[in-house]
VMD Tcl script that builds the backbone (N, CA, C; Angstrom):
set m [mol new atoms 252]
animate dup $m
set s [atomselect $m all]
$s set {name element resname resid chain x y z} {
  {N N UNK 1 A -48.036 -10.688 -40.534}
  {CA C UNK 1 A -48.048 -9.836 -41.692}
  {C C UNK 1 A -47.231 -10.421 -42.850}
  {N N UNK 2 A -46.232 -11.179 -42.567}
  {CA C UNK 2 A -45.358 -11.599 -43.647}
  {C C UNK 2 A -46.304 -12.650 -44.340}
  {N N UNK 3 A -46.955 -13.833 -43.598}
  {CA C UNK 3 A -47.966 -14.522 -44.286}
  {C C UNK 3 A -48.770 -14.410 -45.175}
  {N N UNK 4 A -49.274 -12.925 -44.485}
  {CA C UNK 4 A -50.558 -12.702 -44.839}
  {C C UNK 4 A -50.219 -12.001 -46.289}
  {N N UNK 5 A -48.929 -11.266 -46.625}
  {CA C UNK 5 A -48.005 -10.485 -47.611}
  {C C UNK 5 A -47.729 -11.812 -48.582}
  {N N UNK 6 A -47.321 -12.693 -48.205}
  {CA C UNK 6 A -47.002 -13.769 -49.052}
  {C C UNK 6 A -48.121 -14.498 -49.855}
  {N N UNK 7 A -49.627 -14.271 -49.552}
  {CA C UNK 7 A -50.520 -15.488 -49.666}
  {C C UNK 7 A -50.541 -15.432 -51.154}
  {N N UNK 8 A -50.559 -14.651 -51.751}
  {CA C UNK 8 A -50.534 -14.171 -53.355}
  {C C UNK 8 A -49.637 -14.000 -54.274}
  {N N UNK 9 A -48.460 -13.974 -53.424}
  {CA C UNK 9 A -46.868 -13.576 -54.160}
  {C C UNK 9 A -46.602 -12.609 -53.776}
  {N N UNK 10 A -45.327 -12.080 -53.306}
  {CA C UNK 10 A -44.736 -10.951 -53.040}
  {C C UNK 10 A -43.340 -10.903 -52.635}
  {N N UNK 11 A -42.407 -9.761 -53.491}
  {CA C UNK 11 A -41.185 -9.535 -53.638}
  {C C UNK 11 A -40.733 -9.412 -52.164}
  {N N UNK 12 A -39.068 -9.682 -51.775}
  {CA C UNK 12 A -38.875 -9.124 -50.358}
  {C C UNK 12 A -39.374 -7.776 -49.908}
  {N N UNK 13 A -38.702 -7.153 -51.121}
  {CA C UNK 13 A -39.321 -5.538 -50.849}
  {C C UNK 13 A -40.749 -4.977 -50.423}
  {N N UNK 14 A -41.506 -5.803 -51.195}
  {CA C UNK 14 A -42.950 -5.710 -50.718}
  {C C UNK 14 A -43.493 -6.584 -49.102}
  {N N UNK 15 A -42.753 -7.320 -48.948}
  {CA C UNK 15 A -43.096 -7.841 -47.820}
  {C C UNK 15 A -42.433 -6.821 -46.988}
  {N N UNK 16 A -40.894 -6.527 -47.078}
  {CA C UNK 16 A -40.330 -5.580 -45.687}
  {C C UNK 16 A -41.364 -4.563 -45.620}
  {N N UNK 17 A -41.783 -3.727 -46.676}
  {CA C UNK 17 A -42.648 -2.745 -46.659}
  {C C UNK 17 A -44.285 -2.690 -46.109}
  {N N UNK 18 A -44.608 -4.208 -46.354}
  {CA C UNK 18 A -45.892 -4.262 -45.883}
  {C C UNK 18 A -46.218 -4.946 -44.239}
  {N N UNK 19 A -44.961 -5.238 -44.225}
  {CA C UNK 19 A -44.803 -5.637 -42.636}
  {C C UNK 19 A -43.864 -4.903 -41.461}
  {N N UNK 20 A -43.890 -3.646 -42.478}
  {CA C UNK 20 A -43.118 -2.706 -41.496}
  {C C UNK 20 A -41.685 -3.009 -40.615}
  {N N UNK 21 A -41.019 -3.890 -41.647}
  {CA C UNK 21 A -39.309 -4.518 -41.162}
  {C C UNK 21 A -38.182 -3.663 -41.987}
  {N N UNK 22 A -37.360 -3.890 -41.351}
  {CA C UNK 22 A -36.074 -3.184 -42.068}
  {C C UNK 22 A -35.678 -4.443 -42.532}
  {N N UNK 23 A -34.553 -4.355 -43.581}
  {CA C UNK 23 A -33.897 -4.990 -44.477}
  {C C UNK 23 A -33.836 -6.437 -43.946}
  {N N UNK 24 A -32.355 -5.621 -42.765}
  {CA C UNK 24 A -32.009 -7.160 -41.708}
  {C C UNK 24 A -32.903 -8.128 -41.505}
  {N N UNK 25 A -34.332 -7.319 -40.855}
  {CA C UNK 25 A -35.207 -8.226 -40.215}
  {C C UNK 25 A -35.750 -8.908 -41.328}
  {N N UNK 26 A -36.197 -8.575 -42.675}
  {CA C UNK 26 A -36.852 -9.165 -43.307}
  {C C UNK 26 A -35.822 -10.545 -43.782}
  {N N UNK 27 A -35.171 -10.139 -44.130}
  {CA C UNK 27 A -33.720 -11.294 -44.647}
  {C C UNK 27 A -33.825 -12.415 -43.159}
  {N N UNK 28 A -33.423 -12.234 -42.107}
  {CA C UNK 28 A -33.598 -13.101 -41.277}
  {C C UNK 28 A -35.095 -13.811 -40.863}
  {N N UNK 29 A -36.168 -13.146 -40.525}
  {CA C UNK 29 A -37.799 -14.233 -40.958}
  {C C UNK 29 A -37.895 -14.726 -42.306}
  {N N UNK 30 A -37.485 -14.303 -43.122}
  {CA C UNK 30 A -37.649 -15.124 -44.246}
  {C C UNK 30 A -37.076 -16.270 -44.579}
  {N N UNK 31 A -35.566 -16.442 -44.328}
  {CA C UNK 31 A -34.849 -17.574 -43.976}
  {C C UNK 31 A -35.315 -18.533 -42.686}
  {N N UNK 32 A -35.784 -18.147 -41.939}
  {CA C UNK 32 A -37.120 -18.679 -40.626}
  {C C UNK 32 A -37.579 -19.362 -41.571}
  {N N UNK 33 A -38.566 -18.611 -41.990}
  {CA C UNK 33 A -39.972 -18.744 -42.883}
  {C C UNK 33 A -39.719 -19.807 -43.912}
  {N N UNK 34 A -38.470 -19.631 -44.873}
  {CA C UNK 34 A -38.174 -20.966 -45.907}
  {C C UNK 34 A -37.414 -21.654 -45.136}
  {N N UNK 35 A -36.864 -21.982 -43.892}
  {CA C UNK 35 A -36.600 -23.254 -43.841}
  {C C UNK 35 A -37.930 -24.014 -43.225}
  {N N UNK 36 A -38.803 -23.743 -42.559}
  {CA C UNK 36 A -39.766 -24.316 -41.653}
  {C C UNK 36 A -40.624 -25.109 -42.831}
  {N N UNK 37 A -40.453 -24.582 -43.813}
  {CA C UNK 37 A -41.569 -24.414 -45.340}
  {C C UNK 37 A -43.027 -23.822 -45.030}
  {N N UNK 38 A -42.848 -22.787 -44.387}
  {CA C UNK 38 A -44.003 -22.123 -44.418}
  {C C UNK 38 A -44.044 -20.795 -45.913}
  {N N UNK 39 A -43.154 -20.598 -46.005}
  {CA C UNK 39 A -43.442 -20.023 -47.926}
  {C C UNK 39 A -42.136 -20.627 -48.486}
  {N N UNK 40 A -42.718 -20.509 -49.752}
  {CA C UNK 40 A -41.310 -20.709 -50.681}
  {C C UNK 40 A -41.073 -19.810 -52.011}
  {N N UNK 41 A -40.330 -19.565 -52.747}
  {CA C UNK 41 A -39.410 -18.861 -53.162}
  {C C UNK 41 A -39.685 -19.640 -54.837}
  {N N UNK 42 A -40.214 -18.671 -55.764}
  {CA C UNK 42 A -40.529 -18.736 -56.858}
  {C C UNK 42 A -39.744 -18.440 -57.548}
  {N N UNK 43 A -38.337 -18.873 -58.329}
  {CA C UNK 43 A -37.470 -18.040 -59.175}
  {C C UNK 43 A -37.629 -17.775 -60.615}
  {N N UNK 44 A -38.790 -17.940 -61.128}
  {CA C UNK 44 A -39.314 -17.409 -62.390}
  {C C UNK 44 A -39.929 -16.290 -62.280}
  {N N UNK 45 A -40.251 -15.786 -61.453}
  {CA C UNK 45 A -41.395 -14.835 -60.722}
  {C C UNK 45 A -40.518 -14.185 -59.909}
  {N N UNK 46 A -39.620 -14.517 -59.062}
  {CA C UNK 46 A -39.052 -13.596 -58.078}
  {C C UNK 46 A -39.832 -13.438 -56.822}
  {N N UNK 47 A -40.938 -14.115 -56.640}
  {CA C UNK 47 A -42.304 -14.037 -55.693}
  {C C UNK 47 A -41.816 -14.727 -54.347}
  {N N UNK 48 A -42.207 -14.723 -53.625}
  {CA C UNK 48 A -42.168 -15.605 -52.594}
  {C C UNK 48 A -43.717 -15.602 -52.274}
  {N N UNK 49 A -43.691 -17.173 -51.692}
  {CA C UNK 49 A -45.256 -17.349 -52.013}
  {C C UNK 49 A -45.515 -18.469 -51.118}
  {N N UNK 50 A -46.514 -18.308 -50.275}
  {CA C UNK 50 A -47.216 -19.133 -49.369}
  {C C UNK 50 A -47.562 -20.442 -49.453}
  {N N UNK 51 A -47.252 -20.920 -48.297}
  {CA C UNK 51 A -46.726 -22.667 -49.120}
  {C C UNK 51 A -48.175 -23.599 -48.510}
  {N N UNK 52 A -48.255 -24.791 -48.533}
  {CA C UNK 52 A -49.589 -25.451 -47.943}
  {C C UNK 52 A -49.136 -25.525 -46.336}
  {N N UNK 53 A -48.549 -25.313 -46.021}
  {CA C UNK 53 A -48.085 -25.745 -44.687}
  {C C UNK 53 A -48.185 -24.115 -44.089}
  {N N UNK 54 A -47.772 -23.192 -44.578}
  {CA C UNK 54 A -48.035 -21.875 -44.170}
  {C C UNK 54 A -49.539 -21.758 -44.329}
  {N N UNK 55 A -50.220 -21.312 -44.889}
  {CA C UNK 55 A -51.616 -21.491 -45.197}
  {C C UNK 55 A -52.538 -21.985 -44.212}
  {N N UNK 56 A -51.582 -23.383 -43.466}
  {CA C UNK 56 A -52.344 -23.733 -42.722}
  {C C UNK 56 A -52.161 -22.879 -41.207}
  {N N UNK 57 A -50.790 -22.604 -40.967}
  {CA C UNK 57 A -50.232 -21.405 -40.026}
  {C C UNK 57 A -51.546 -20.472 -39.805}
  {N N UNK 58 A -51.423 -19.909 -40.949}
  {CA C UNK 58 A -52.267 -18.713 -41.183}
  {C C UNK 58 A -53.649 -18.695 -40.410}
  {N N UNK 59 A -54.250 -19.440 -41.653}
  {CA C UNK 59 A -55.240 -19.796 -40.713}
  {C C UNK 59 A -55.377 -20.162 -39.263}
  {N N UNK 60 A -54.458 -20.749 -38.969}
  {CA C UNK 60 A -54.680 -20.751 -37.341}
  {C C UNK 60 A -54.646 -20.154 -36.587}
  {N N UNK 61 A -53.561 -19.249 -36.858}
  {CA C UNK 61 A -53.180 -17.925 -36.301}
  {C C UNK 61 A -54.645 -17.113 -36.232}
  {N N UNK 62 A -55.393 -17.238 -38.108}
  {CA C UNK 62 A -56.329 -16.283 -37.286}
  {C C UNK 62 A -57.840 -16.536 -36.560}
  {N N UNK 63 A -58.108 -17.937 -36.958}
  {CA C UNK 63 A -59.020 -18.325 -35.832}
  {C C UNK 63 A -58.517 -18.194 -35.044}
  {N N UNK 64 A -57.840 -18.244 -33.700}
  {CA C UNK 64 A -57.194 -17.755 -32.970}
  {C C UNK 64 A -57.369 -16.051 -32.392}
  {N N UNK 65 A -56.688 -15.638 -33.425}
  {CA C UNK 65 A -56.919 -14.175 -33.224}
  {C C UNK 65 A -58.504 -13.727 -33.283}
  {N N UNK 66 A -59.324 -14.663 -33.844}
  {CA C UNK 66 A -61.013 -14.442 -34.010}
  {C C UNK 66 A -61.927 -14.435 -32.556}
  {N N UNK 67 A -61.141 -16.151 -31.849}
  {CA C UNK 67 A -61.616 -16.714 -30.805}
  {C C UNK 67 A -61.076 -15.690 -29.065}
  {N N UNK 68 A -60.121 -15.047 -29.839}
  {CA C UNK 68 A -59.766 -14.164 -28.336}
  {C C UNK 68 A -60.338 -12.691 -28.646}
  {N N UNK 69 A -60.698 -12.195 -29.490}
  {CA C UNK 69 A -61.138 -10.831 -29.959}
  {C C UNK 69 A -62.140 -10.519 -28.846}
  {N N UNK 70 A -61.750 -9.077 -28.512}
  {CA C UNK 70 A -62.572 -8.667 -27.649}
  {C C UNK 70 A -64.079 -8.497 -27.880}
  {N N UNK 71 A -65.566 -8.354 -27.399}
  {CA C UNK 71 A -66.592 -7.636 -27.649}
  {C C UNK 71 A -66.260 -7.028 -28.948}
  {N N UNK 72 A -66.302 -8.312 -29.690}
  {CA C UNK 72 A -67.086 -8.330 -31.158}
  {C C UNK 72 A -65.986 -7.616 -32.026}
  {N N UNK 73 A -65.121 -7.013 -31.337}
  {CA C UNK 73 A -63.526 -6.244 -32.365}
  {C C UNK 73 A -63.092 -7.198 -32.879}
  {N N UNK 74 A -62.980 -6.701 -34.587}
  {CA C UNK 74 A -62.070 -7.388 -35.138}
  {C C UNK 74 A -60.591 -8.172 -34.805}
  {N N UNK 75 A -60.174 -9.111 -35.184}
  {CA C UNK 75 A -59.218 -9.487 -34.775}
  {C C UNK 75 A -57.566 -8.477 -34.975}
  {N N UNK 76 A -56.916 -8.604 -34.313}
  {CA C UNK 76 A -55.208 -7.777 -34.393}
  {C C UNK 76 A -54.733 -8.959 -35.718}
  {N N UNK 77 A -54.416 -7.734 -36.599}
  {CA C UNK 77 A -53.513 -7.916 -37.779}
  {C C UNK 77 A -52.187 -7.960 -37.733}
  {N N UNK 78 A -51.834 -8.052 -36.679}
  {CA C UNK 78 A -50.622 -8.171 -36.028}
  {C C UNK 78 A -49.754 -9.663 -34.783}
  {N N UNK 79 A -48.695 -10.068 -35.106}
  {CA C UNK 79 A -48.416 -11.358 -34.640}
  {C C UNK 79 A -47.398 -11.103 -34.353}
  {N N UNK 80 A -46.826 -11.523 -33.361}
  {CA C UNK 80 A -45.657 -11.484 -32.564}
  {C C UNK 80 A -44.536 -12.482 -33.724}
  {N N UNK 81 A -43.794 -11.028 -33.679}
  {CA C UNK 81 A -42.379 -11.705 -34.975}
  {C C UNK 81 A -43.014 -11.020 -36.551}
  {N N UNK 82 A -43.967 -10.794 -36.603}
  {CA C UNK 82 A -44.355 -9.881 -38.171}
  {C C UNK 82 A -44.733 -11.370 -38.895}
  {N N UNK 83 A -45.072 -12.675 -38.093}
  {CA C UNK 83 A -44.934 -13.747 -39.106}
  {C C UNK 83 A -46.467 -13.806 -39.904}
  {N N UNK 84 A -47.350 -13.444 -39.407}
  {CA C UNK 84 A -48.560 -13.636 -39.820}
  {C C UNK 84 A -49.277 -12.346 -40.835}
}
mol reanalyze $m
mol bondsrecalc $m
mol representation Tube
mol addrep $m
């Protein structure tokens, strides 16, 4: 969810909120998240924003989530850690 929150730009606030984290948690995956360089941190904008290397995460994550989907159900929007 945080990925998927990031692909366009989005404030911490909007990410804790759209990935259903409290403060702590969001502050700690995000520091995850920018050191690995899977997003990075726009300071003209205030955005944090999905990097080429995340992108590629993403995507994998959700082929993945495509290739295990049960009888034709959409894939889970959901990833262990809120990272996707």
């Amino acid at each position: 969810m945080i990925l998927q929150s990031a692909t366009t730009g989005a404030t911490k606030t909007r990410i804790m909120y759209s990935a259903y984290l409290s403060y702590a948690q969001v502050k700690e995956y995000m520091s995850f998240l920018l050191e690995r360089d899977l997003i990075r941190y726009e300071e003209g904008s205030n955005l944090y924003k999905l990097s080429e290397r995340g992108m590629k995460v993403l995507e994998a994550y959700e082929g993945i989530s495509d290739a295990i989907a049960l009888d034709g159900q959409k894939r889970v929007n959901e990833f262990p850690y809120n990272f996707a």
